[in-house]
N, C-alpha and C positions, 0 to 999 in steps of 0.2 A: 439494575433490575427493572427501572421504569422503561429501559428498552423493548424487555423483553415481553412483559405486560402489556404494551401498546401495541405492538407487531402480532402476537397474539389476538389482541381483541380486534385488529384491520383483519388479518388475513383468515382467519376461522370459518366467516362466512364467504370467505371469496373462495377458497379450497373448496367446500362446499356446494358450489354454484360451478364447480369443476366438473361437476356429475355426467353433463353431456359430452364431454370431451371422450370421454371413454366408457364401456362395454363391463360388466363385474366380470369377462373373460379378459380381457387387455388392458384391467387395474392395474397388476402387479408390472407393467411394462409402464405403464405411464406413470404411476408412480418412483416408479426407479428415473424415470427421462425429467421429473420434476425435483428428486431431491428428497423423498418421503419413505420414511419407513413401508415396506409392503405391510398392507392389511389383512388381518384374518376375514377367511371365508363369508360371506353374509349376502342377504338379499337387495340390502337397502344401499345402493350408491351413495349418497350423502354422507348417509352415518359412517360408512366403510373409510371414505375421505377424511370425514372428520375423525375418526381416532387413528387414522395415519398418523393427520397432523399433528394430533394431543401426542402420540407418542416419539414426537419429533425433540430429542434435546434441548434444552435452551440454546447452549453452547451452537449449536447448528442450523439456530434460526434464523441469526442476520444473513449466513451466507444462503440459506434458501430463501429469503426476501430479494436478496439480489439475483440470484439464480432466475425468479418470476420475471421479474425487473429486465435483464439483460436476453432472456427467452420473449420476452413481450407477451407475458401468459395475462399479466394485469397490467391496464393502462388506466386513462386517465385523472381523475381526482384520487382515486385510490392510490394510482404508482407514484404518484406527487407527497402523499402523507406518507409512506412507508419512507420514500426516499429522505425525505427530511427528519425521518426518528433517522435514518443509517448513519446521516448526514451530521446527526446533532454534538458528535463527539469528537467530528473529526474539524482541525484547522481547516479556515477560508481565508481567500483574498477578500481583502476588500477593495472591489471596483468602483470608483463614486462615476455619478450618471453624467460628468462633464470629461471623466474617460472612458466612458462606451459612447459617446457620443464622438468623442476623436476619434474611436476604432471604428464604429461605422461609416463616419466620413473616409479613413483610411482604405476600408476595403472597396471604396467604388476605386481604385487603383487597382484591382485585383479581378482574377473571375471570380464569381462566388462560390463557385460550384460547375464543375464540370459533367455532373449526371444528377437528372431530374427526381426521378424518383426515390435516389438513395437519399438528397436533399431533404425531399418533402418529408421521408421518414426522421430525416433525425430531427426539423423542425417539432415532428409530432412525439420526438423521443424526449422532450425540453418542455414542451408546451401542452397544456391541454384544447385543443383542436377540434371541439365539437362539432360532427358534419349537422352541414347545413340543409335544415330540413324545407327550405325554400327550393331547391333543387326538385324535390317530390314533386312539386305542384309548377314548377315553370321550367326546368329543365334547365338552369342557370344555378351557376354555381356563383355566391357572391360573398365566402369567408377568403381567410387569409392566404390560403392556398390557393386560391384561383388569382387572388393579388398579386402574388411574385410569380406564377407561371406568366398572367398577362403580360406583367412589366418584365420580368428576367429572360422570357423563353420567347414568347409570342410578338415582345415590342424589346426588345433588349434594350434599346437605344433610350429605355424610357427606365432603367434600372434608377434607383437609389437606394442604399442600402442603408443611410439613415433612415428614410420614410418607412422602409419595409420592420425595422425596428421599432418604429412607431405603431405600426398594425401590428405588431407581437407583441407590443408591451414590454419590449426587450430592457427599457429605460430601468424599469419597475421591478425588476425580479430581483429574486432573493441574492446575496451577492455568490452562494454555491451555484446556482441554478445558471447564473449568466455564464460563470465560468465553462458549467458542464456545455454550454449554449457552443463556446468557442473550441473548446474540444470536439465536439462532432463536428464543426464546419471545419475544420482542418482534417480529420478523417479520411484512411485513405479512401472509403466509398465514396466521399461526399467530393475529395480534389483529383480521386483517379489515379495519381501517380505520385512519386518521391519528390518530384521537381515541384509539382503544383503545391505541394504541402509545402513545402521549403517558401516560397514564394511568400506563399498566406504568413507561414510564422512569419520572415523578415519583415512583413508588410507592419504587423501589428506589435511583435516584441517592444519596441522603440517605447510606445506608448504604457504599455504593462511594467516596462521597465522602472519604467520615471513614477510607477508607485510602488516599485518594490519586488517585483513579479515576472514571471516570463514565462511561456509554452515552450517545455522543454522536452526532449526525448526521453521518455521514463522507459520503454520498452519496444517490440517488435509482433507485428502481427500478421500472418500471412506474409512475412519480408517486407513491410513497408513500418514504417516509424510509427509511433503511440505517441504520440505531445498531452504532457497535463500542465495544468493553471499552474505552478510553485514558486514557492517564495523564491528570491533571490538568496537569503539567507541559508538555504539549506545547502546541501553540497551538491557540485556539480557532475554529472558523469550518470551512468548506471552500476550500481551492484553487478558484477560480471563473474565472480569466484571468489567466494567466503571459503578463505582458507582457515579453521582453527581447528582447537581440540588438539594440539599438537604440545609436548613438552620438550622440544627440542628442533629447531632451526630444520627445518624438512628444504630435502632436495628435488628441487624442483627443473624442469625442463620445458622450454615451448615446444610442444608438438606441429603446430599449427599458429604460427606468431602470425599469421594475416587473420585468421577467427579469435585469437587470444584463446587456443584449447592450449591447457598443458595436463604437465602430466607428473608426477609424484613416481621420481626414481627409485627410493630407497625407503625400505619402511614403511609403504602404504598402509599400514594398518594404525600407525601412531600420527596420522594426521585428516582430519576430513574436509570435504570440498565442497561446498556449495555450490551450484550453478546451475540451479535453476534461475528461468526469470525472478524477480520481485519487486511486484507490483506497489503503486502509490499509498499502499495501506499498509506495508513493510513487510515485514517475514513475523508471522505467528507460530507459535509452539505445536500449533494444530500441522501448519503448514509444511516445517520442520521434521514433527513426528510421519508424519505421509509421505517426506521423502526417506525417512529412515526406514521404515516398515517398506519400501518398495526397492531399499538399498541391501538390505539383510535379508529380503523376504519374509521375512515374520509377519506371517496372515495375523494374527493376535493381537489386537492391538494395545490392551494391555501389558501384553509380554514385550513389545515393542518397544512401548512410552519408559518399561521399567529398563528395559536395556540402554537405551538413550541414555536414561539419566546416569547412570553407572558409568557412563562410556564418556560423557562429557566429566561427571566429576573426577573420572581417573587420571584427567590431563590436568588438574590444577595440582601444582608444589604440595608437595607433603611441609616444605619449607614456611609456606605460608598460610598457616591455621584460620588467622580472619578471611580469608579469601575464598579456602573451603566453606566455613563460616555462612557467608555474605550467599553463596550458593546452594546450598542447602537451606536458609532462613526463606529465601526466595521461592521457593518449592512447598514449605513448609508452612505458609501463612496464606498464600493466596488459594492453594488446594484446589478444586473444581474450575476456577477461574483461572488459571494457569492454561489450559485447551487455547482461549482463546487471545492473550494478551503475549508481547513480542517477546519471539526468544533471546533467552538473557544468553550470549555464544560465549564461550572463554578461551581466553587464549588465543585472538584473531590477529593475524599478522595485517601492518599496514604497510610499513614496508620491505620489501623482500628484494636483496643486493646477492649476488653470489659471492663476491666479494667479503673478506670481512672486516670489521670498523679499523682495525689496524691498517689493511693495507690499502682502505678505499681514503683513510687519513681526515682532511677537514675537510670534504665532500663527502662524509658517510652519512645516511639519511641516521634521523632522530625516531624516537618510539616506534622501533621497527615490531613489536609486539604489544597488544592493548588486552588487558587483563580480564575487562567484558565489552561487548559491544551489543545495542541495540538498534535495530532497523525500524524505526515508528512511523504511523501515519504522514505522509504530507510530503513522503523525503527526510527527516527528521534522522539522525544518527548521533548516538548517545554511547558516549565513552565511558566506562566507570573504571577508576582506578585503586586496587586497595595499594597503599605505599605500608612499607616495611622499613625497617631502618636501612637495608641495603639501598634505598630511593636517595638518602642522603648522607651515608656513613659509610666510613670504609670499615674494612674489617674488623678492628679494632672495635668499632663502636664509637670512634670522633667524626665527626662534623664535618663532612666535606664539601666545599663551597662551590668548587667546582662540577661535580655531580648535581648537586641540587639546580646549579645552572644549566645546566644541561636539558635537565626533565623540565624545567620553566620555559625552555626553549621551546623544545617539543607539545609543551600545551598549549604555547601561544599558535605553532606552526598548526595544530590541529583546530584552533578556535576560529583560525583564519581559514583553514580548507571550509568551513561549516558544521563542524563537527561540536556540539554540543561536550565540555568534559567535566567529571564528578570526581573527585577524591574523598576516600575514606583514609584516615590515619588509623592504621592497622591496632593501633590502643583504643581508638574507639568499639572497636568488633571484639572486645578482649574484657569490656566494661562489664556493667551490672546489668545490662537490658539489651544487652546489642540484638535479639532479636525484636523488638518494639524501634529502634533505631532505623534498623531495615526495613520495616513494615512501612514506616512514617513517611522514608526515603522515597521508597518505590510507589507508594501511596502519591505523594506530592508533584515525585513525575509523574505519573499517568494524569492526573486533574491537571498540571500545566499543559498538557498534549490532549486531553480531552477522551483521554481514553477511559472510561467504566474498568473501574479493577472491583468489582463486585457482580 
């Protein structure tokens, strides 16, 4: 709540002061191009803006802060305090100042930049950059930008990319803010090409490493690679097709095994695809519902959100009542707050063999289906598993040892891929309170992950 409260009291007046940007005939455009509800008719520009804004969702306020943010509609002192309420829920590395000092030593091994002015922007996208009003009266420019044009462009041979660190105060920053420092200068605007980028990670990874950390390829943009700061702990690779919602082993074919398109032979209606990108901030149920409503076409988006949930709960086991349970309690407690916190997906395949365990024998992959999965901030993937007694009994209802070795395998094998795993013992969701169980559960992850479930 205190998010929403503070991003509110920054941005009210800065929307506000938006007045010149636009004409009360070319509101209704520019406010759509910003993110804002369109305003009713009126004389007074400000006010017009400002009850856009007020009637802008909670739910839909951080991504219009970043929307400002990534538009460069607000900058300096202001885009700094918005970015750090965004900031404040999500995991950081911690970079100590005796390893940004390796990496700036490291990068005079490097170009730092192959194009002048995309550089100088993303310095000023990290930094607050006040122009120099000595320039007015002497026609000389003597802040930080004219420092690393002199040394980087004008004397190259005079580069250090520690020192230039030092005139940014780069030592100093927050440990998000350094990081976001290193993601723009790897950019493909700021190194030009795939090669250059490659170059800069290998330069610095080494060093990011040895605390835990590495510039990984989370995404694609314009066909050049995205690198963010991520832990080493989290798992490695990108989300590329979130296959679930399926209650039965779906046939699958590669269409396109050089892109990794496939394609759902049989029964495409009993199982769904995800594939869109997903970003470092994971897959949200907002994010989710937007691609369901543009999969169905259901303009409604209520009619949408309600069909979702119907469609997902249809794929869990009638076999398994905690499970429906655990799915339903989750929907049913955080209410409102659901929009913007990670979709809880059921029934996600991790590994998928055409083969089957019989004939692929003691090479058949383990947990080749995970009960829920979530995609959280930072890279973060969270397994939750409700067990039944089919988890460690044979049919009968005895104790099978072998089975239950089997599923110990496969958690260890997921704990080592980076996958975070949760077991509920199906008598737990079967208790006195198993909805306050649930609450407490999802409650505790979200505060270990920094995520606001309120």
């Amino acid at each position: 709540m205190n998010t929403v409260v503070n991003l509110r009291k920054l941005l009210r007046p800065a929307v506000g002061n938006m007045k010149d940007a636009c004409t009360n005939g070319t509101m209704r455009e520019f406010c759509t191009s910003i993110g804002l509800p369109v305003p009713a008719d009126g004389s007074d520009k400000r006010g017009r803006l400002h009850a856009a804004f007020d009637a802008l969702p909670d739910v839909d306020l951080p991504d219009f802060a970043q929307r400002l943010i990534e538009q460069r509609t607000i900058g300096g002192e202001l885009r700094d305090q918005v970015q750090e309420i965004l900031w404040s829920h999500l995991p950081f590395i911690e970079i100590s100042k005796r390893s940004r000092r390796d990496i700036a030593r490291m990068l005079n091994s490097v170009k730092l930049f192959a194009h002048w002015d995309h550089f100088a922007q993303a310095l000023q996208d990290v930094f607050v950059i006040p122009e120099d009003l000595r320039f007015i009266f002497t026609g000389q420019r003597n802040g930080v930008l004219e420092f690393a044009h002199k040394h980087f462009v004008r004397n190259s041979e005079d580069a250090d990319v520690e020192r230039l660190f030092e005139e940014l105060r780069a030592f100093d920053l927050p440990h998000r803010r350094f990081g976001l420092l290193l993601e723009k200068l790897v950019s493909a605007d700021v190194q030009v090409d795939a090669e250059a980028q490659d170059v800069f990670v290998r330069a610095i990874n080494p060093i990011l490493q040895s605390i835990g950390a590495e510039l990984r390829q989370t995404s694609m943009d314009g066909g050049y690679p995205v690198f963010t700061v991520t832990s080493l702990r989290s798992p490695r690779g990108r989300a590329k097709n979130l296959i679930f919602a399926s209650s039965a082993k779906p046939d699958i074919r590669f269409i396109d095994a050089i892109n990794n398109d496939i394609e759902i032979v049989s029964n495409q209606d009993a199982v769904l695809v995800y594939d869109r990108p997903i970003s470092t901030d994971g897959l949200r149920w907002s994010e989710l519902q937007l691609w369901w409503s543009e999969l169905t076409t259901e303009s409604d988006a209520a009619k949408a959100r309600q069909a979702l949930f119907l469609r997902l709960q249809a794929c869990l086991p009638e076999s398994s009542p905690p499970q429906r349970l655990l799915f339903r309690t989750f929907f049913k407690t955080f209410r409102e707050s659901v929009h913007r916190l990670p979709a809880l997906l059921p029934e996600v395949w991790l590994h998928w063999d055409p083969k089957t365990v019989a004939s692929r024998g003691p090479a058949a992959l383990l947990t080749h289906r995970m009960d829920f999965l979530m995609l959280l901030p930072g890279g973060a993937r969270v397994v939750i598993e409700v067990d039944g007694a089919q988890h460690y009994a044979d049919v009968s209802g005895r104790a099978e040892p072998q089975k239950y070795a089997r599923m110990a395998a496969g958690d260890r094998a997921l704990r080592l891929a980076g996958y975070e795993v949760y077991r509920f013992g199906g008598a737990e969701l079967q208790g006195p309170e198993p909805s306050k169980l649930v609450y407490e559960f999802f409650r505790s992850l979200f505060e270990r992950h920094g995520i606001p479930s309120t």
